[in-house]
N, C-alpha and C positions, 0 to 999 in steps of 0.2 A: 219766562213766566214771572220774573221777581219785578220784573219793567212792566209789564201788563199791569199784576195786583198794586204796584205801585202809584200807574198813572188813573186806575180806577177809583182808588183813596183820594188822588188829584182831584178825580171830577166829582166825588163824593162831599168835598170839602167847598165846590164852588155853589152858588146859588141854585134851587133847583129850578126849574123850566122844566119845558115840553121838550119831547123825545122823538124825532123824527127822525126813524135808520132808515139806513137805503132799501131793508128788508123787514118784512115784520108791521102790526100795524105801531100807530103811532099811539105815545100816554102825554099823561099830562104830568111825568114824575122822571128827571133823571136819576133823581135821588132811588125813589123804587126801583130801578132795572139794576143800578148798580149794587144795589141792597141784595138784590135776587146773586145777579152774576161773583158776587162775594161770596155767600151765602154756599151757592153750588161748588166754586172755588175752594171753600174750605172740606166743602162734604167729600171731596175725589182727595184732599189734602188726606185727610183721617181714611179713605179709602185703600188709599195708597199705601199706609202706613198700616195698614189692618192684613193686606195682603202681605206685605215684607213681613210683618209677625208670626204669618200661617206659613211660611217657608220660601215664598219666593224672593229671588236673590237678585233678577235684572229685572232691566223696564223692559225686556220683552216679555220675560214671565210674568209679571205684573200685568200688563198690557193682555196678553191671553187668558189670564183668567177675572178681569173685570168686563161689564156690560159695555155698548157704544152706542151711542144714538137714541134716540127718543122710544126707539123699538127695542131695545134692549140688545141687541144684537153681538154675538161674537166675534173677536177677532177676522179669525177667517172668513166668518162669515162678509168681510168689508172688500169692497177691491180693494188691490195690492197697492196703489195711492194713498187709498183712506188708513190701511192698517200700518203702510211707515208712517205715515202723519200722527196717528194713533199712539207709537212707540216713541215716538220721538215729544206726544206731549205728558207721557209718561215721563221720561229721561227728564223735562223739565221740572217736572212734579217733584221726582227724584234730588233733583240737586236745590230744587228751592225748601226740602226737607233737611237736606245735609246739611245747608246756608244755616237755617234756624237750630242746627242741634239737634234732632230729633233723627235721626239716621248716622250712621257711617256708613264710608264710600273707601272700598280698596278696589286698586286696579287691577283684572289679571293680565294676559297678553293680550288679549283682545277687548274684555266684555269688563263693564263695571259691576260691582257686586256691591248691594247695600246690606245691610244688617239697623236693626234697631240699636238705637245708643241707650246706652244703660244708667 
């Protein structure tokens, strides 16, 4: 996650031009999409961190109870693909939150647990 929003700031920084993904139509702004996909970035950022404040302690508890997908959809409600994928960009979320300071991270035997830093 900290290499993604990194290299997105990369391409924020370069000239804008036209936006031709292999999906999606095409703009005439990379600067706008990057604008957007930061934008979203931050909002699951302060989401993340809204949940850890309400009680949950892992990126799977976090992960069940935030929305997924355009449809808003639940966890379980994803196949079982989409919801490790799900958890695990939670877990990123997670630790590019601890990076910045704004979480702490203790290990148990198994399972990380964050808390809000104070």
């Amino acid at each position: 996650m900290r290499s993604y929003l990194r290299s997105l700031e990369l391409v924020r920084g370069l000239p804008d031009t036209a936006l031709l993904p292999s999906h999606g139509p095409a703009t005439s702004s990379t600067h706008d999409r990057v604008d957007e996909l930061l934008h979203h970035r931050r909002e699951r950022l302060d989401e993340v961190c809204e949940h850890i404040a309400a009680g949950a302690t892992t990126a799977y508890q976090v992960a069940t109870s935030m929305p997924w997908t355009r449809r808003r959809r639940q966890l379980d409600e994803l196949p079982p693909e989409h919801q490790l994928s799900a958890v695990m960009e939670i877990s990123a979320h997670l630790d590019v939150l601890t990076l910045h300071g704004k979480l702490n991270q203790s290990d148990g035997t198994t399972t990380r647990h964050y808390t809000l830093s104070r």
